[in-house]
Each structure stands twice: as structure tokens, then as C-alpha cells.
KEKE-3310 file (N, C-alpha, C; in steps of 0.2 Angstrom, whole numbers, plus 5000, padded with zeros to 4 digits):
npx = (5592:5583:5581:5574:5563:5557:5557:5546:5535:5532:5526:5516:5509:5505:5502:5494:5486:5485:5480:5480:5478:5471:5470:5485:5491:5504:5511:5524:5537:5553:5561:5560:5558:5567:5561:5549:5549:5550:5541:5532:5538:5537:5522:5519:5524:5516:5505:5496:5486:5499:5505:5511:5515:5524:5527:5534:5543:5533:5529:5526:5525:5508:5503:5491:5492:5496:5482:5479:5484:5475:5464:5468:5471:5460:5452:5460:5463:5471:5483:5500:5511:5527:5535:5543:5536:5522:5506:5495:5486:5479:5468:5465:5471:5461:5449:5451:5452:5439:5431:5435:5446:5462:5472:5490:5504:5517:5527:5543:5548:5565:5576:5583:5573:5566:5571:5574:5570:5553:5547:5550:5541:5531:5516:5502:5504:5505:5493:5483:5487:5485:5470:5466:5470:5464:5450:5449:5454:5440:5433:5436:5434:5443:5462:5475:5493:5509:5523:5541:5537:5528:5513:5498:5483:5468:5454:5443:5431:5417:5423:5432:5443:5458:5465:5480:5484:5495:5491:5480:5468:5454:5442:5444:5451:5467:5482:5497:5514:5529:5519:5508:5499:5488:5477:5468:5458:5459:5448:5445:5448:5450:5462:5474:5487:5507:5520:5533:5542:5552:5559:5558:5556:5545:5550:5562:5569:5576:5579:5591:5592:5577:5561:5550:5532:5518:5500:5485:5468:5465:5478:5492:5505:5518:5531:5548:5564:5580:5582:5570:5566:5561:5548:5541:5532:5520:5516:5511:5496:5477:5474:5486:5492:5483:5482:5480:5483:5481:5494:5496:5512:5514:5522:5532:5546:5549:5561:5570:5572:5572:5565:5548:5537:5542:5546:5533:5527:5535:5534:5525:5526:5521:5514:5510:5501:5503:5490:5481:5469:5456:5456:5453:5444:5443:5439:5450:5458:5472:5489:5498:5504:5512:5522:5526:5536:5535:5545:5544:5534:5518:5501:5484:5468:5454:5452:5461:5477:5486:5498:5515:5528:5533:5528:5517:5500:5491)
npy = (5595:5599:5585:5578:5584:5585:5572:5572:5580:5568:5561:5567:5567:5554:5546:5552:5561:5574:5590:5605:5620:5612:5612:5607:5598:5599:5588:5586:5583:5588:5581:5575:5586:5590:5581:5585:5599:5597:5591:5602:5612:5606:5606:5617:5619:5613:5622:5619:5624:5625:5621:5620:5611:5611:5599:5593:5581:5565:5554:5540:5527:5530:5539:5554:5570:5588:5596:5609:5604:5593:5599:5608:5596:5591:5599:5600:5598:5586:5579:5575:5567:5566:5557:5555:5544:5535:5543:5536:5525:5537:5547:5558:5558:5549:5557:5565:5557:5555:5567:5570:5572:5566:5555:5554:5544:5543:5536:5534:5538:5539:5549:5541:5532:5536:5535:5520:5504:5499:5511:5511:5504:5493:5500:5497:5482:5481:5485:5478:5464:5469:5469:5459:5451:5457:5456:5443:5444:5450:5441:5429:5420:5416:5415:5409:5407:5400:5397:5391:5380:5383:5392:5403:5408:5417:5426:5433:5435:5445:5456:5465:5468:5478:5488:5494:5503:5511:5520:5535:5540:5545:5554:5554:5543:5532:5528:5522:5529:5524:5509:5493:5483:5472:5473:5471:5470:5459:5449:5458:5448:5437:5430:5419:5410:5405:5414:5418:5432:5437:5449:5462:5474:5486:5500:5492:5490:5481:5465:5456:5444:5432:5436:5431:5429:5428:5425:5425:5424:5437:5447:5452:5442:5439:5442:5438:5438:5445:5462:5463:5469:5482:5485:5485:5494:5486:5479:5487:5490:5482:5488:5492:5479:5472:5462:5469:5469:5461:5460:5458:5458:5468:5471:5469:5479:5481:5482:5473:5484:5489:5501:5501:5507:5503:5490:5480:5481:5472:5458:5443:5444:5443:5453:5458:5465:5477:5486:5501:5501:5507:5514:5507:5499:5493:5492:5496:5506:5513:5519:5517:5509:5497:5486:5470:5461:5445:5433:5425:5417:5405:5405:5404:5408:5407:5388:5389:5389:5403:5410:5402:5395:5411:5413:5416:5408:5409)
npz = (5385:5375:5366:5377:5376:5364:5365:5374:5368:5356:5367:5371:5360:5354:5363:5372:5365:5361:5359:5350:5358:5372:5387:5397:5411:5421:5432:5443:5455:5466:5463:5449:5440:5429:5420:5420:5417:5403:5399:5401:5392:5382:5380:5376:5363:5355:5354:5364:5383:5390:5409:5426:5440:5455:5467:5485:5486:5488:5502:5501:5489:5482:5491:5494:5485:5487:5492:5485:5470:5466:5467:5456:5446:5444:5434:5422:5404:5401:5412:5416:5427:5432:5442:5459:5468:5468:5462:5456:5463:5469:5478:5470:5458:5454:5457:5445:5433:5435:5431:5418:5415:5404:5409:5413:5422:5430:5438:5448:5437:5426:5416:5408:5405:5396:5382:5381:5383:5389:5383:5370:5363:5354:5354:5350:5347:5360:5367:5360:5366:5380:5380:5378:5388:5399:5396:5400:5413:5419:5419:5423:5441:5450:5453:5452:5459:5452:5458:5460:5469:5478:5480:5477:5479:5475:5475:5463:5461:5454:5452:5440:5426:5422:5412:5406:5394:5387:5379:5381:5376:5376:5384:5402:5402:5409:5418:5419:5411:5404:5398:5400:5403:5414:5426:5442:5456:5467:5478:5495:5506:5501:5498:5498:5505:5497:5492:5483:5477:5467:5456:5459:5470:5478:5487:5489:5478:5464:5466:5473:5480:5485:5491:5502:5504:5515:5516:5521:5524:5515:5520:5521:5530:5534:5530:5522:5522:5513:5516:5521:5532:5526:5523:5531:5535:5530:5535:5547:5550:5543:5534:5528:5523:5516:5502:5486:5474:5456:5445:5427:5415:5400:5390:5379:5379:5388:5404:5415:5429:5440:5444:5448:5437:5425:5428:5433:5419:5411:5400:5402:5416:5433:5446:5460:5475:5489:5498:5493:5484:5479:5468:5456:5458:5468:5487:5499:5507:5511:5519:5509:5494:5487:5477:5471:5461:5454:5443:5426:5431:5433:5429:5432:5426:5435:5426:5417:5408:5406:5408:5406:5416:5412:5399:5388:5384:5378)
capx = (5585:5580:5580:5570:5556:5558:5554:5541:5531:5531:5524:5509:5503:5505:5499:5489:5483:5487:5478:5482:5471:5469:5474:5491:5493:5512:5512:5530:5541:5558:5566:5560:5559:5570:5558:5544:5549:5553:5534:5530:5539:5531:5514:5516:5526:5512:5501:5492:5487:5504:5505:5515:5515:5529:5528:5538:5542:5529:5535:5527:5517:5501:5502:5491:5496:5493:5473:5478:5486:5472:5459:5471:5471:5451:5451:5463:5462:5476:5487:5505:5513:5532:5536:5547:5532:5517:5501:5493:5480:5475:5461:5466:5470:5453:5443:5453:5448:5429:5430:5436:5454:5465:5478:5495:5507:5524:5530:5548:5552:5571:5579:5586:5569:5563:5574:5576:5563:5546:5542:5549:5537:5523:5510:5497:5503:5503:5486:5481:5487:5484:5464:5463:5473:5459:5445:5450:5452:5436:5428:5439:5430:5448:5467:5482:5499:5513:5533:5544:5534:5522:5505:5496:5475:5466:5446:5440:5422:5413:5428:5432:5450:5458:5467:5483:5487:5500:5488:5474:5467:5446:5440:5442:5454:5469:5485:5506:5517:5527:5513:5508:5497:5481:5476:5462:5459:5456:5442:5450:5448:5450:5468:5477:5492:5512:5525:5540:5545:5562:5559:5560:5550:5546:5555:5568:5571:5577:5581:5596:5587:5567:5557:5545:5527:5514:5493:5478:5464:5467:5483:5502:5506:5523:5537:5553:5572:5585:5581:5563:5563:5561:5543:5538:5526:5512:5514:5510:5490:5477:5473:5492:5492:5478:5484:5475:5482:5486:5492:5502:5515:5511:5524:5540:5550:5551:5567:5567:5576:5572:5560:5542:5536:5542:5547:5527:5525:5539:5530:5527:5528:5514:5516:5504:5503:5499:5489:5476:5466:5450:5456:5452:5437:5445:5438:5453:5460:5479:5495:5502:5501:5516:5521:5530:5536:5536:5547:5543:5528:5514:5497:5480:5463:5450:5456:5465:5482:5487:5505:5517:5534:5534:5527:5511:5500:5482)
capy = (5597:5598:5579:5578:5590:5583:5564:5574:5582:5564:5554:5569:5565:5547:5542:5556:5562:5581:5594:5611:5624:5608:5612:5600:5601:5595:5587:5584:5585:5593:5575:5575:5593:5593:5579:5591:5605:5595:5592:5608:5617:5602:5606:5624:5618:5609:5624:5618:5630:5622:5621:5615:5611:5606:5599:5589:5574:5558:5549:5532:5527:5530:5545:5561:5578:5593:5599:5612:5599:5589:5603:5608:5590:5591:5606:5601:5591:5582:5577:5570:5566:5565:5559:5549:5541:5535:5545:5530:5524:5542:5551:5564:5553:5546:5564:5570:5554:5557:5574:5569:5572:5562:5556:5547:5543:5542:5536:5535:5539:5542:5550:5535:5527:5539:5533:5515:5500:5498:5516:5511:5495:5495:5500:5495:5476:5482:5486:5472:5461:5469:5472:5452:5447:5461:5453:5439:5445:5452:5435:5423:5421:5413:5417:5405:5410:5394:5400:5385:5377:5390:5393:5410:5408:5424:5426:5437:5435:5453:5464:5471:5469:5486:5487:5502:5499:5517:5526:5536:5546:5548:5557:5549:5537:5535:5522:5524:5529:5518:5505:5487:5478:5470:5472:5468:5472:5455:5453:5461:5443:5431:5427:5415:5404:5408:5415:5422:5438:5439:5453:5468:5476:5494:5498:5489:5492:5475:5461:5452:5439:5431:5437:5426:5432:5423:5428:5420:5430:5444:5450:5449:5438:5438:5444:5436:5438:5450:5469:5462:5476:5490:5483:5487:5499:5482:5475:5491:5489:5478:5489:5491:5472:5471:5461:5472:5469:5456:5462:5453:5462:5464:5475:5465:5479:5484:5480:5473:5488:5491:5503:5498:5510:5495:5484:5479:5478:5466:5453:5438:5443:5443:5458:5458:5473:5477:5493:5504:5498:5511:5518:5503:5494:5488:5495:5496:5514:5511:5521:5515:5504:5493:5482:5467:5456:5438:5433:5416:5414:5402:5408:5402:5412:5398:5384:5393:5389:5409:5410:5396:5398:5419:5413:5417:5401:5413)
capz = (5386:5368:5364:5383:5376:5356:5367:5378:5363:5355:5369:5371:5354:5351:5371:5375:5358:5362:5353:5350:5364:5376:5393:5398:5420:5423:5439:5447:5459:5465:5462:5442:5440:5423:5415:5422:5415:5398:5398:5401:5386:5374:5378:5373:5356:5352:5354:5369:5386:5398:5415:5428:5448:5457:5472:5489:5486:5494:5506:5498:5483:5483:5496:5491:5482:5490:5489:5477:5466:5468:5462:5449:5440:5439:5427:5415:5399:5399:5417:5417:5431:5431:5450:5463:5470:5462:5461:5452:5465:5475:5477:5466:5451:5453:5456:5439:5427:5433:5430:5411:5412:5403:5415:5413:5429:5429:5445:5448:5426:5424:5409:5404:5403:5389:5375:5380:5387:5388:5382:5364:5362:5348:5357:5347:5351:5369:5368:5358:5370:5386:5382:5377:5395:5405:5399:5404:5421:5420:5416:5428:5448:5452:5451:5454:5455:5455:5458:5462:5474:5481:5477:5480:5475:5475:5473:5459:5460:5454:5448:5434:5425:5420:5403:5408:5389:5385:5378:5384:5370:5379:5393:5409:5403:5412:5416:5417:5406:5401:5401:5396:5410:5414:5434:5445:5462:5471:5485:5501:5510:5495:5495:5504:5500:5499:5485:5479:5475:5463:5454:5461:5475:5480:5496:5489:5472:5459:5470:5473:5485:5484:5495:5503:5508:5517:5515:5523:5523:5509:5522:5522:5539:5535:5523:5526:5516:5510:5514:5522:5536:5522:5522:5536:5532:5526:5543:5552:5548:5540:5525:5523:5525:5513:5494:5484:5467:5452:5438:5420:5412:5393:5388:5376:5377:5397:5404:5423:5432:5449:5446:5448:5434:5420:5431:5433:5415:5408:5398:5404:5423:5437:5451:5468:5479:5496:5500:5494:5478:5477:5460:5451:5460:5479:5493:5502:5506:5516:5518:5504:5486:5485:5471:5470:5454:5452:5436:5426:5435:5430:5432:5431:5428:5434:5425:5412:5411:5404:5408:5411:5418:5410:5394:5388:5382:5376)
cpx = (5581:5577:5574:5562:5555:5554:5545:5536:5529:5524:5516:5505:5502:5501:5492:5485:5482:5485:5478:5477:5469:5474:5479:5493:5499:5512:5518:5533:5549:5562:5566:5558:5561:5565:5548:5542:5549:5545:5529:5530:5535:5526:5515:5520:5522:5504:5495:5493:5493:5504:5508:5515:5520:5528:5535:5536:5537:5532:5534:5521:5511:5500:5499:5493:5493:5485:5474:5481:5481:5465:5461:5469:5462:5450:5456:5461:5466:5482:5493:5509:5519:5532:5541:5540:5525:5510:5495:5486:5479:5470:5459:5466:5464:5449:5445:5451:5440:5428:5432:5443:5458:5473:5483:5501:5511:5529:5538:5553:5561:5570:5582:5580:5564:5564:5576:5569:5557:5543:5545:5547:5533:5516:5502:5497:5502:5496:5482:5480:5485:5475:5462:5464:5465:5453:5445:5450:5447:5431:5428:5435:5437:5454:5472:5489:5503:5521:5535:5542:5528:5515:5499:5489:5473:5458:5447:5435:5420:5417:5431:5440:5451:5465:5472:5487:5493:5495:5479:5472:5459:5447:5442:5448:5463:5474:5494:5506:5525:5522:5513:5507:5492:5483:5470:5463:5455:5451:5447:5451:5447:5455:5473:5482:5501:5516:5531:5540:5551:5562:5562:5554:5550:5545:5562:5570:5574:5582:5588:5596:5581:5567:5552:5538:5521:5508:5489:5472:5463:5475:5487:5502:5513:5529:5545:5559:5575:5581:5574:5559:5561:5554:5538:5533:5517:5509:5511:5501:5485:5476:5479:5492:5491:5483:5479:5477:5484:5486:5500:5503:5513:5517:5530:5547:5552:5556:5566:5574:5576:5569:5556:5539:5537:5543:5539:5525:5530:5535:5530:5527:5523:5518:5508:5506:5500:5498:5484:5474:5459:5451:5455:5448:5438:5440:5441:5456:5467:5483:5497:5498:5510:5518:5527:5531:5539:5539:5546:5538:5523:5508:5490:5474:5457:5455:5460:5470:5484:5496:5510:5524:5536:5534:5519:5508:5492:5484)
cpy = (5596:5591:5577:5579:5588:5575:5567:5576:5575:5558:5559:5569:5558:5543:5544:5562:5572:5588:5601:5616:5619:5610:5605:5603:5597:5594:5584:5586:5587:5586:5573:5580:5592:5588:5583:5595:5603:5595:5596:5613:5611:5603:5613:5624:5615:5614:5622:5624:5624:5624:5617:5616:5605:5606:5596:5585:5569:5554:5544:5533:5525:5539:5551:5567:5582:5596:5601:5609:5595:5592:5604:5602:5590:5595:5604:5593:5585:5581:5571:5569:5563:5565:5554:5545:5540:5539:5543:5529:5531:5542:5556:5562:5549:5553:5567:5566:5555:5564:5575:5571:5566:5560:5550:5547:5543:5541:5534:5534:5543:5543:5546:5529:5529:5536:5526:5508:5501:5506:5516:5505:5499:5494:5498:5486:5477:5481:5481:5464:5461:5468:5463:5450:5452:5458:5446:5438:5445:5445:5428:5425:5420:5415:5412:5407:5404:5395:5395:5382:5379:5393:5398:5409:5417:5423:5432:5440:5443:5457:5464:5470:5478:5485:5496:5500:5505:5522:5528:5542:5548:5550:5551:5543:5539:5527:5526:5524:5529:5512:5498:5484:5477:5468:5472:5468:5464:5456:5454:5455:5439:5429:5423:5410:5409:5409:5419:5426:5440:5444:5459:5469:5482:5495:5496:5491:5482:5472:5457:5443:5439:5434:5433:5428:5426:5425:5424:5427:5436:5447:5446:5448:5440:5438:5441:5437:5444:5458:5469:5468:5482:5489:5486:5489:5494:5481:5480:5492:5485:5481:5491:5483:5469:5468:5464:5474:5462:5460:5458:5458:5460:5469:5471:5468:5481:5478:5479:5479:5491:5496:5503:5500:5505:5491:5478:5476:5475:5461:5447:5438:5444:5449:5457:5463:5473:5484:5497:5500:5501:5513:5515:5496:5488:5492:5497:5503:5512:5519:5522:5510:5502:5487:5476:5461:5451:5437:5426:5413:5409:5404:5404:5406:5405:5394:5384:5394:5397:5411:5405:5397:5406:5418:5411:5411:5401:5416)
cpz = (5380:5367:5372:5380:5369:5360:5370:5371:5360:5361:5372:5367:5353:5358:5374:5370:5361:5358:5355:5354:5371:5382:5396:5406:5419:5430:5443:5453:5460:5462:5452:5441:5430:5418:5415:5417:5404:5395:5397:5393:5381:5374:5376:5366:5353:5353:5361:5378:5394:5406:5419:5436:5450:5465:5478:5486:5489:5497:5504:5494:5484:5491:5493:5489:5486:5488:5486:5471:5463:5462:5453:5444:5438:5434:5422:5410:5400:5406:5415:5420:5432:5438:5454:5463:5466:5464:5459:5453:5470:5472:5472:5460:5449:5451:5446:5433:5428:5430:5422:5409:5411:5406:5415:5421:5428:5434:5445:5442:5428:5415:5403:5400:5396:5382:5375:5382:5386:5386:5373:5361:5357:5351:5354:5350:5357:5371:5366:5364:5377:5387:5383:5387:5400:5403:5399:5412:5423:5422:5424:5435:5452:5451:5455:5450:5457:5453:5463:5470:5477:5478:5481:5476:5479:5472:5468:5456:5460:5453:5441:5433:5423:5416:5407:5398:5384:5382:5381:5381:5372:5385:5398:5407:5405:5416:5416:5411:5407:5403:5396:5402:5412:5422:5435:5451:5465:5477:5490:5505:5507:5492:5500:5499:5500:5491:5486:5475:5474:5459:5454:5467:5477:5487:5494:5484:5469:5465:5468:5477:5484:5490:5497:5507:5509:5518:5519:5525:5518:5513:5522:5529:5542:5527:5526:5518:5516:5511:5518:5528:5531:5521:5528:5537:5531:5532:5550:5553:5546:5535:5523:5520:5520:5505:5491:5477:5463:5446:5435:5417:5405:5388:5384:5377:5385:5398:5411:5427:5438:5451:5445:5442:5427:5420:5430:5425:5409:5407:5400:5412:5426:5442:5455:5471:5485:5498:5497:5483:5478:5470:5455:5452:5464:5481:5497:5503:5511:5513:5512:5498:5486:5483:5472:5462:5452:5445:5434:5430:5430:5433:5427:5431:5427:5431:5418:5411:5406:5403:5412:5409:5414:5404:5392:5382:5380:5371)
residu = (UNK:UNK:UNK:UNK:UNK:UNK:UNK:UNK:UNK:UNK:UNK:UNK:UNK:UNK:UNK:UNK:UNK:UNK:UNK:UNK:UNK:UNK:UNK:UNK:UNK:UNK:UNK:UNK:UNK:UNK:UNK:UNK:UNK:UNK:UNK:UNK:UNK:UNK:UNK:UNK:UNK:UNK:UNK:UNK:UNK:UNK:UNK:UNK:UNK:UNK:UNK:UNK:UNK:UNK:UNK:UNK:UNK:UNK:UNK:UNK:UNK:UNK:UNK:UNK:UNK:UNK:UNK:UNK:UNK:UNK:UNK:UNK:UNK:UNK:UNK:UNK:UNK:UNK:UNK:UNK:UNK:UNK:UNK:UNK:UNK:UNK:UNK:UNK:UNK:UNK:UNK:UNK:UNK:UNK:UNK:UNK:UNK:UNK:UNK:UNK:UNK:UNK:UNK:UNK:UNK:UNK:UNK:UNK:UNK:UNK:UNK:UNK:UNK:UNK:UNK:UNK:UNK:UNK:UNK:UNK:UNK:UNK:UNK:UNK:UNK:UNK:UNK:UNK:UNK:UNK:UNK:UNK:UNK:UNK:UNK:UNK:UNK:UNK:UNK:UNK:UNK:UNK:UNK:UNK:UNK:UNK:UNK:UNK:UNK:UNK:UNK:UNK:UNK:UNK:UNK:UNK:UNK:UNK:UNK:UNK:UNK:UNK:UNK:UNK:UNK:UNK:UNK:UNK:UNK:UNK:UNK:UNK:UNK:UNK:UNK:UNK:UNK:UNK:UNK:UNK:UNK:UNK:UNK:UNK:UNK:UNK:UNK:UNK:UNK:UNK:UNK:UNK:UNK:UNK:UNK:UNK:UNK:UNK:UNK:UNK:UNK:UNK:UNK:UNK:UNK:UNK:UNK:UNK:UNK:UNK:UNK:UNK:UNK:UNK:UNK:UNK:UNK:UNK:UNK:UNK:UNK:UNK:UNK:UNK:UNK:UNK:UNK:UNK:UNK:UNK:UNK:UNK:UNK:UNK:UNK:UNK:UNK:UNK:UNK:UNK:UNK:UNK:UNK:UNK:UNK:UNK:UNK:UNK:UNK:UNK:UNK:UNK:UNK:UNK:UNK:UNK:UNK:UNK:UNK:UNK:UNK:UNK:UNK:UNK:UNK:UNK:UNK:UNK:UNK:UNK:UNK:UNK:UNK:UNK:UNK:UNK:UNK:UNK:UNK:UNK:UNK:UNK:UNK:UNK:UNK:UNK:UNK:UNK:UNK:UNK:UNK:UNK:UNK:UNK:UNK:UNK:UNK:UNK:UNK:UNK:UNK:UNK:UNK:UNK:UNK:UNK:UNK:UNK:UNK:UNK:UNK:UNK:UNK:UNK)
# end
């Protein structure tokens, strides 16, 4: 537990710039509980006023916390979120960055993921290179994705890139941990075209078979391969349905492991999502937020060739 709370104390000052009297809300659940509680005793060794709310588990990522969870995260300085499930895009992680909390997620973090992979990267390169990839997002109207054969375009006329780059030292800012990834919430109805998903998926966890998905319209029509019923959940709606994210890993040292959390930011790799996208300038409000991650992709903003076969080329 020591070495837990000695890693926890480091990643509230070096990510979340942690200052002594600064309220720190601990948001977990019974399933990460001990990294919870890790976070807990480090805000109060570093002089800060700690706090901790443990709730049930979410049944899928992106599911809301209980209201008084909810309130709680608006009042504190400093929210971080040790959980099975991601809390990433709610409503709750949005009301708490306006409200000026600094907010980091931690959606399905193991203990393992502490002292190994993308949370011992040089965050400085991360940031460096996530902010250049986001405003590039920001700039592009277009987006092509091309995996052996397969070509997935996406509109991105009028949004906004978002920069999740490890640390979130101002108000309001706010982003996983570990982190290294530059996303964009595609328009709801500006994606069309077919791809491959080798990665890993959530639902499924690190793949042993592609997955094959098929769009027109902004929605998923059709998911086919290995495990493809655990998906079920896109096809039951259209705002599950809805593709409502692109995001590029930028992280060197993230390891592909089968959980989303730094699966998503392995360097070099693209991830698409289907489901709610309000917390970072969708429209879309769905059940769920689930991720999938193309490896060795090639990718195009406009006609900008940016990453070719999972090697960056800006």
C-alpha cells in the first residue's frame, strides 16, 4: 500500500499540481477501492483537505454517478477518479470542469498500470506532441482512416480537437490518467465508409480477431467478427449507434493491454467510438461511450497524410 500511496502522492503533483489546503474528491468504486483509498491517504500527506466516495460499480462506460457524486465533484479543487468504468464523457465530469474542478479519469486503472506503461512516459513530449496533433484536428474539415483495404472518412467541419495531454494543472481542465491523445468529436452524420478494429475493444477487451464495422451515415450498420455479440449494446439505438469519436494515440510508452484506458493512447494508433460525445463538442447523448483501437493505421486530415501504417509523418 505504501509504494501505491508514495506512486499516488507523485501523480497529484506532477499531473494535477496538488497544493497544500486544495480540496482532492476521490471518486471510486468497490472494484478499485485499494487504488482509491491510495489516493485518498496521498492527498492528506501532501497537506491537502481529502475526500473520498465510493460507489457501485457502472454497468458501461460513460454511465452516470450517483447525483450525490455528481454535486460532490462540483465543489472540489481537484477530482480523480479511480473506476471500472469510464466517467470520462458524463454529465457529471462535464458540470465539475465548468465548475473549475480539475478533473482526471481513470477508467478501468490497474495496479499494474501505476509503475509500468504509459503513466512512465515524459510527459512533457506527450504534451508537446498531443497539442501539435489537436490543432491539427481543430483545422482539418476531413478525416480518412485506411486499414488493409478499408477506408473510413469522417466530416469535421466546425469542431474543435481536444488536447487529453497527462496533465491538468488550470481550472477546468481535465483529461485521463494515464494520458497522450488528441480527439474530436466527428459530425453525428458525416461518417461513412468501412474498417478494422485489431486492437482491442471495450466489451471485449485486447483482441485476438479484427473486428469489422460498417457506417453510413454517422451510425454503425453492422459489426461483424470474434466476440461481436458483446456489442450489442451500439445496435440497440441510433445514439448508441452514433460514431462519435476520432482520436491518435500520442503516448510512446503506453503498452496495448486490453484495457481502453492506455490502450487508446499507444502511439501511433487511431481509436473510433460509438456513443455519447457531449463532453467534448458532440451533440450526441447515448447509453454508453465505447472505444475501439485500430493499430498501424494510416490516417489523413484533409489531405495531410499524418500517420502512415502507425507511424507518425508531421
Amino acid at each position: 500500500m505504501n509504494e501505491l500511496v508514495n506512486i499516488a502522492e507523485g501523480i497529484l503533483k506532477s499531473c494535477l499540481d496538488a497544493k497544500e489546503g486544495e480540496s482532492v474528491l476521490v471518486v471510486t468504486d468497490d472494484s478499485r477501492r485499494e487504488i482509491g483509498e491510495a489516493f485518498y491517504d496521498a492527498s492528506k500527506n501532501l497537506g491537502c483537505e481529502g475526500m473520498i466516495l465510493i460507489m457501485k460499480e457502472r454497468t458501461v462506460n460513460g454511465e452516470e454517478p450517483p447525483k450525490v457524486v455528481a454535486e460532490a465533484m462540483k465543489g472540489a479543487d481537484i477530482v480523480i477518479a479511480p473506476s471500472a468504468k469510464s466517467l470520462t464523457h458524463t454529465n457529471a465530469r462535464i458540470q465539475a470542469a465548468a465548475a473549475g474542478a480539475r478533473v482526471a479519469t481513470m477508467p478501468g486503472i490497474t495496479k499494474e498500470m501505476f509503475s509500468r506503461g504509459a503513466m512512465t512516459a515524459d510527459y512533457n513530449e506527450v504534451e508537446k506532441l498531443t497539442d501539435r496533433i489537436t490543432a491539427m484536428l481543430t483545422t482539418a474539415e476531413t478525416a480518412r482512416i485506411e486499414k488493409a483495404g478499408k477506408v473510413l472518412n469522417l466530416s469535421l467541419k466546425g469542431r474543435n480537437g481536444v488536447p487529453s495531454p497527462g496533465v491538468y494543472k488550470c481550472p477546468g481542465k481535465c483529461g485521463n490518467l494515464p494520458s497522450g491523445e488528441a480527439y474530436i468529436a466527428p459530425l453525428e452524420d458525416g461518417s461513412d465508409g468501412e474498417m478494422i478494429i485489431d486492437g482491442s475493444m471495450v466489451g471485449i477487451g485486447k483482441l485476438d480477431a479484427p473486428l469489422e464495422v460498417v457506417v453510413s451515415g454517422g451510425k454503425l450498420r453492422s459489426v461483424t467478427g470474434k466476440k461481436s455479440e458483446n456489442l450489442d449494446i451500439l445496435l440497440k439505438s441510433e445514439e448508441n449507434a452514433t460514431l462519435c469519436e476520432l482520436g491518435i494515440g500520442t503516448n510512446e510508452a503506453a503498452v496495448l493491454n486490453g484495457i481502453i484506458l492506455e490502450d487508446e493512447k499507444v502511439y501511433g494508433t487511431v481509436h473510433i467510438a460509438f456513443g455519447t460525445n457531449t463532453s467534448f463538442g458532440g451533440t450526441n447523448k447515448a447509453e454508453c461511450h465505447m472505444d475501439g483501437i485500430i493499430l498501424e493505421p494510416t490516417l489523413y486530415l484533409d489531405d495531410i497524410l499524418v500517420i502512415k501504417d502507425g507511424k507518425f509523418m508531421v
